[in-house]
N, C-alpha and C positions, 0 to 999 in steps of 0.2 A: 063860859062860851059853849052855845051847842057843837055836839061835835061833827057837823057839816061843815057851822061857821070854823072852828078850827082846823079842817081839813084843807079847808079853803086857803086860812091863812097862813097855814104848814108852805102849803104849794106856792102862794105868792114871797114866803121870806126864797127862796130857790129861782124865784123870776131870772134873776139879773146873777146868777151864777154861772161865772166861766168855767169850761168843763175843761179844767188844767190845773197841774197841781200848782198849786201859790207859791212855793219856794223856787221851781221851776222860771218864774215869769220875773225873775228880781234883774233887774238892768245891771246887775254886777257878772250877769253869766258871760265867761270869755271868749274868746272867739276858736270856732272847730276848728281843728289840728288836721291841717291834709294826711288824704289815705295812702296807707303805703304800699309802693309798685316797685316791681322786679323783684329781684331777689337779695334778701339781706342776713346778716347773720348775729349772733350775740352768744352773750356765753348765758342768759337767762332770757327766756321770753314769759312777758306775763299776759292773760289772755281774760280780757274783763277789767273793765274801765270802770267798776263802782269801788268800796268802799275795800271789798276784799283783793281787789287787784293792787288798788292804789297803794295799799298800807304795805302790800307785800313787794311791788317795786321798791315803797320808799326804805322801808327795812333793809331790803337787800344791799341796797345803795348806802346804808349805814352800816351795816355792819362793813362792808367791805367797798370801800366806796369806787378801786379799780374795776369793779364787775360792770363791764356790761351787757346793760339791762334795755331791754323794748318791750312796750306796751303795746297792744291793740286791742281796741273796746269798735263792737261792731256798730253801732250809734254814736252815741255820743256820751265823754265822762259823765257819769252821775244824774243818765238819763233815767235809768230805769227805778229798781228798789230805794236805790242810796239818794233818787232826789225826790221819791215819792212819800215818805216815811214820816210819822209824828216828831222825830229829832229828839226820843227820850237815848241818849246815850249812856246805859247801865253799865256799873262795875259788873252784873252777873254774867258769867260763863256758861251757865246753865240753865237758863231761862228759869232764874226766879229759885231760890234756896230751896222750897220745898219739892221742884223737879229734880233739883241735882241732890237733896240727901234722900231722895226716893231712890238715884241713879247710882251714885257710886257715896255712901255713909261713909265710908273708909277715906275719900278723899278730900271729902266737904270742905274741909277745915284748910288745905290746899289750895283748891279749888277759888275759894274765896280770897286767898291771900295773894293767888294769882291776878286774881279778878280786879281787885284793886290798884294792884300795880300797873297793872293795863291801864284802866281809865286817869289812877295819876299821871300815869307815860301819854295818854293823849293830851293830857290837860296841858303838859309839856309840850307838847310838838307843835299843839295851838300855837301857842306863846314865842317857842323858839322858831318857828315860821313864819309867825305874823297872818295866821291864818283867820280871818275876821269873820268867824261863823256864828258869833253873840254866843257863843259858850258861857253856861253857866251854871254854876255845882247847887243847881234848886233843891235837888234830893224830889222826889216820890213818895207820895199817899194813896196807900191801897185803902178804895173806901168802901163801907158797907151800905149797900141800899135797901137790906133787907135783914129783920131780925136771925135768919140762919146765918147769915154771910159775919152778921156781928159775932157770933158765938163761936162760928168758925175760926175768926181771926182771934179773937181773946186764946181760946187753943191755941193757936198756932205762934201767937206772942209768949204763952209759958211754955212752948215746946222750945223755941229760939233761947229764951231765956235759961232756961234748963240744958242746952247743949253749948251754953257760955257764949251765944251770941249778941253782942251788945249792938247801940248803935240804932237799934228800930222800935221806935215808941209806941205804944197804944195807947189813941188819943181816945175820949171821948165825944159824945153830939157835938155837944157846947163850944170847946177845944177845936173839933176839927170846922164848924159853922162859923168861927171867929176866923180861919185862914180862908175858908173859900166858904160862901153860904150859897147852901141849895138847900130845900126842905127834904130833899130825898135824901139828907146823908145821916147817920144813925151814928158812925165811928169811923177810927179809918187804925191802918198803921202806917206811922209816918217814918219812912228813911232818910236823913236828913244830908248824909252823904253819900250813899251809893249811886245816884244817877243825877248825872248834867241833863241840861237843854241845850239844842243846837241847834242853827239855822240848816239842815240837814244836803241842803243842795252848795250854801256855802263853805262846807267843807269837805266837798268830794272836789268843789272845783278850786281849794287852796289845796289841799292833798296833789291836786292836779299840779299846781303851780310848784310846790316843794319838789317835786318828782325833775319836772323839768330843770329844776333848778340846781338839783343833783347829778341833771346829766340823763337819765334817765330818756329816750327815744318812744315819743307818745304817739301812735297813730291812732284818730278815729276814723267812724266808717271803714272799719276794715273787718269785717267779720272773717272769724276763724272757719274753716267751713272742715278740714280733716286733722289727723295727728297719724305721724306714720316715724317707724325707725327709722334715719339716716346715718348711716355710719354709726359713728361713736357717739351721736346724739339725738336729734328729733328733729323733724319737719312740717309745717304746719303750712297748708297749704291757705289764701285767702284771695280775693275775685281777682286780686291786680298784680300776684306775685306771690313768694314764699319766704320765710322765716324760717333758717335753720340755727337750731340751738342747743348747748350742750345739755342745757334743763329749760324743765316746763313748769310752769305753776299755773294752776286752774282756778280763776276765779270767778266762774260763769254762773252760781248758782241758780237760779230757778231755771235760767236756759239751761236746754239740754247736754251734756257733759260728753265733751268729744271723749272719754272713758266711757265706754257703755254700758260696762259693767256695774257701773255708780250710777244709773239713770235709777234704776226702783228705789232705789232708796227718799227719794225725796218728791211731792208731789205741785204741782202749782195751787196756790189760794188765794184768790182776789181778796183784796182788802181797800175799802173804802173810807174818806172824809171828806170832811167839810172846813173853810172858814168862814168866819163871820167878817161883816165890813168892822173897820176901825170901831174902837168903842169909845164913846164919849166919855167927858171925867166921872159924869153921873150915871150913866151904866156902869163903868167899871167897878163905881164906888158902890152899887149895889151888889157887887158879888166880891170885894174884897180882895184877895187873890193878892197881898202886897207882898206876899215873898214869893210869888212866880213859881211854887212848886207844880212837877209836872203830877198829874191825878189816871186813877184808873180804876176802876169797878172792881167789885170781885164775882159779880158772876160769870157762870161759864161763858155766854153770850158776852163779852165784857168792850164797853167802851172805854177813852183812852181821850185825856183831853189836858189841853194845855193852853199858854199864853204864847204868842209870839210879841216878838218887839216893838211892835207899833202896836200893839195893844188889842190884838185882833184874839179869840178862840178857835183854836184848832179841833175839830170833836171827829174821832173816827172809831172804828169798830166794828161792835156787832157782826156783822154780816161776815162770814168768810164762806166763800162761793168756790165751789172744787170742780172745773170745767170737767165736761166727759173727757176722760183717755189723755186728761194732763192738756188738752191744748191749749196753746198761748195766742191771744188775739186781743187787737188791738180794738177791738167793738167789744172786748169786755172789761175794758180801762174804764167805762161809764155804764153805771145802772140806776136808772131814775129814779125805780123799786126802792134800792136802797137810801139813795139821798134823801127821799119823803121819809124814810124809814127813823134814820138819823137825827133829822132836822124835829121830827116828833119827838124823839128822847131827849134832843136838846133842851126843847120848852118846858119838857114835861122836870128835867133838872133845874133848869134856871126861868123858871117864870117871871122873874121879874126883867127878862132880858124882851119880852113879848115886843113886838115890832121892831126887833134886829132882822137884819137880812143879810145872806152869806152872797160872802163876794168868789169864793171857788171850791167849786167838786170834782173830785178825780177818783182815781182808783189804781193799782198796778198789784204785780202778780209778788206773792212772797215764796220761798222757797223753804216748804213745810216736811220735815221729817219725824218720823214716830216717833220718836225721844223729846223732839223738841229743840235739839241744841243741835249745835254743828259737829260733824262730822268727821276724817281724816283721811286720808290714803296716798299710796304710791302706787304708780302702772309703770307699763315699759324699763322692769328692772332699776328700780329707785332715780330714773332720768323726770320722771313727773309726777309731782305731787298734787292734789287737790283737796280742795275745803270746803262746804256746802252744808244744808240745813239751816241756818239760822233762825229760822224760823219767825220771823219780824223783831231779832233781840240782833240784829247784827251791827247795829251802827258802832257799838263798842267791839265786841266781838271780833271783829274782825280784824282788829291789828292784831289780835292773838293769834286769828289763825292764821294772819301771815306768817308770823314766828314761827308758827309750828312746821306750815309747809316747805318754811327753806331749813329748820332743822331734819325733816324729813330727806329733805334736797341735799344735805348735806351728808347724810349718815349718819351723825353723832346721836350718841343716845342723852337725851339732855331732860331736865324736873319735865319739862311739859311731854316731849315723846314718852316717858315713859308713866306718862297717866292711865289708867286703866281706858278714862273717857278718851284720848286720842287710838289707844290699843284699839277697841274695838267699834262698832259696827251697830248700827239701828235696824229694828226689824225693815224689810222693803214692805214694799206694800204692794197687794195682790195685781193681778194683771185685770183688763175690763172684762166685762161687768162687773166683778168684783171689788174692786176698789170705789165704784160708784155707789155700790149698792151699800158697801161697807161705810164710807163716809158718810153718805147720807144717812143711814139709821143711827151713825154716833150723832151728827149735828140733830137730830129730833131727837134723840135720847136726853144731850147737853141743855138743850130748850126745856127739855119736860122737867129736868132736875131742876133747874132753875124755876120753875112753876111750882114745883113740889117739895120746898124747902130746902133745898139740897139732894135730896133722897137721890142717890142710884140706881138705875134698875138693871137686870139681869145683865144686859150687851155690857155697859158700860164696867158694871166690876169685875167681868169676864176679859174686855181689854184691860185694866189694872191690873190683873195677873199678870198679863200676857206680856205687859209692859208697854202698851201701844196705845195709839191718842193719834187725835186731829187738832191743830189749831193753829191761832198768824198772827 
């Protein structure tokens, strides 16, 4: 096909695409939870209605099920990241093994065995809940689209293997074109249990359901607007009334963090996708795909594609967009730019799918820190704790860092408080122009390395010292 003709019919598979995210628009979404007015009290307030709020209410409520607990999320539960998201739900803690034995070698081993326990514990909560999120333990294939990226990963499989890591296969072409066929795939490594699939909007609103079911006091539309001392605890002022509480738990992540002090540490990144309409038995049958694993590139630029349950491709990536000075806007939930962007790497991976047509594109903002992984801390003399960073790896994530925050909330020094990764702290990122100017020469650097077989140039292994990175 000339390449007009396929610019053309890039643009036309995008005609009839709702600019909403697909999980979002499921006729199972519940009905909004009135805002709350006057003045109320608890003996925990939690502040962020997605994945980090929910998991750390419903924790609370388990561990100690007399506490009470109120929620307030300033939209709507599992509006934002937690129903915008691909629904790969990882065992890693770390974004990915080779960030976390970059980050703490000493704890890896830890780290991991943490990590596991967690996504068992969710796979449980599904279950003992009744949470119908189409959870499903697919495992993840990092794949190669280019002979460096293959060379890379075979290293990095006898590095795994040599540090007694089992569990992650390195498949070959043939091996990995037999599970999912694209011409562009070369190898992959495949983990066959470290990460689920989930319907990512239906489990922030069962999480939602479990909370209430706990007892748990859910207000939406009530946005936190301050945090100030009260007495022997905290007050938190919102449009229609106030919340005072003996602790705080902060699960606002990419909004900005009524802790101010914790604002530089984390920046906003738009991240984009697409789905396709239903696929027929014959398309499906052309790309294979019958064990539902979720899939992901391994360049820096990396897209991230999966199946949903009616049989649709979810493909997002690429693009991670860093507004000037952090702002958050709702006219940057959709970028045409990018959807065209996308919808071309689609074709350009599955040709054979050629006259599919995506039925939704969306966008929302992730909560990026220079490490990559989440974060920790306490304000206000150990009455508030919060958790932030995830940097698009939160949908597992984040019942952990509920744990950690009301172990934090609590005092006790417990295996996870006393990690070096909850101890400390991720480089902040500079103030503007700085931070624009900084982001942007890494994302051209990250594109040129991927142009250039891998190769790094100057800026890039200059942040690798320094410890520091952009990504979502």
């Amino acid at each position: 096909m000339a390449p007009a003709a396929m610019t053309r019919a890039v643009a036309a598979s995008l005609a009839d695409a709702r600019p909403v995210s697909f999980w979002l628009e499921d006729p199972g979404k519940p009905a909004v939870l009135p805002a709350l007015t006057g003045d109320h009290s608890c003996d925990l307030l939690v502040v962020g209605g997605g994945y980090s709020g929910l998991w750390t209410a419903l924790r609370a409520k388990e561990r100690e099920p007399g506490r009470d607990v109120v929620l307030v999320e300033g939209h709507e539960v599992g509006w934002a990241a937690s129903g915008r998201n691909g629904g790969f739900c990882a065992a890693s803690l770390t974004h990915g093994l080779p960030n976390g034995i970059e980050r703490w070698p000493d704890e890896i081993q830890q780290l991991e065995a943490l990590g596991q326990r967690n996504l068992d514990a969710i796979e449980a909560s599904v279950a003992r809940y009744g949470i119908d999120c189409e959870f499903e333990r697919t495992g993840e294939i990092d794949v190669a689209t280019r002979p460096h990226q293959l060379d890379e990963l075979r290293a990095w499989h006898r590095e795994l293997t040599d540090r007694g890591f089992d569990g992650i296969e390195l498949i070959d072409r043939d091996a990995l074109r037999a599970e999912v066929d694209s011409p562009t795939f070369l190898g992959g490594l495949h983990d066959r249990r470290g990460v689920a699939m989930v319907h990512p909007a239906k489990l922030a609103w069962g999480l939602k359901r479990a909370c209430l079911g706990l007892g748990v006091r859910i207000h939406e539309r009530t946005r936190a607007l301050d945090l100030v001392r009260s007495g022997p605890g905290m007050a938190v002022r919102t449009p229609y009334g106030r919340v005072f509480a003996r602790q705080v738990a902060l699960g606002t992540n990419v909004f900005p963090s009524l802790v101010k002090r914790a604002r530089p540490f984390t920046v906003p990144v738009y991240d984009y996708a697409l789905t396709t309409e239903r696929l027929t038995d014959e398309q499906l049958a052309s790309v294979g795909w019958r064990n539902r694993q979720g899939l992901g590139d391994s360049a820096n630029q990396f897209h991230y594609f999966r199946l949903t349950a009616d049989r649709r491709i979810l493909w997002g990536g690429y693009d991670a967009i860093y507004p000037y000075g952090g702002r958050l806007s709702a006219e940057l939930d959709h970028r045409p730019d990018t959807y065209l962007t996308l919808a071309e790497h689609f074709f350009r991976c599955f040709p054979q799918l050629e006259g599919v047509r995506f039925s939704h594109a969306w966008g929302g903002a992730i909560d990026t820190c220079s490490r990559f992984s989440a974060f920790f801390g306490t304000a206000h003399g150990g009455r508030v704790a919060y958790a932030a960073g995830y940097t698009g790896l939160g949908v597992g994530a984040t019942r952990f860092g509920g744990d950690v925050m009301l172990d934090l909330l609590s005092g006790a020094r417990t295996e996870r408080t006393a990690l070096a990764m909850v101890r400390s702290k991720p480089l902040p990122f500079p103030p503007e122009p700085f931070a624009w100017a900084g982001i942007g020469l890494t994302k051209w650097s990250l594109a040129r390395a991927d142009e250039r077989g891998g190769r790094r140039n100057l800026w890039l292994k200059s942040m690798d010292r320094l410890g520091l990175g952009f990504d979502s």
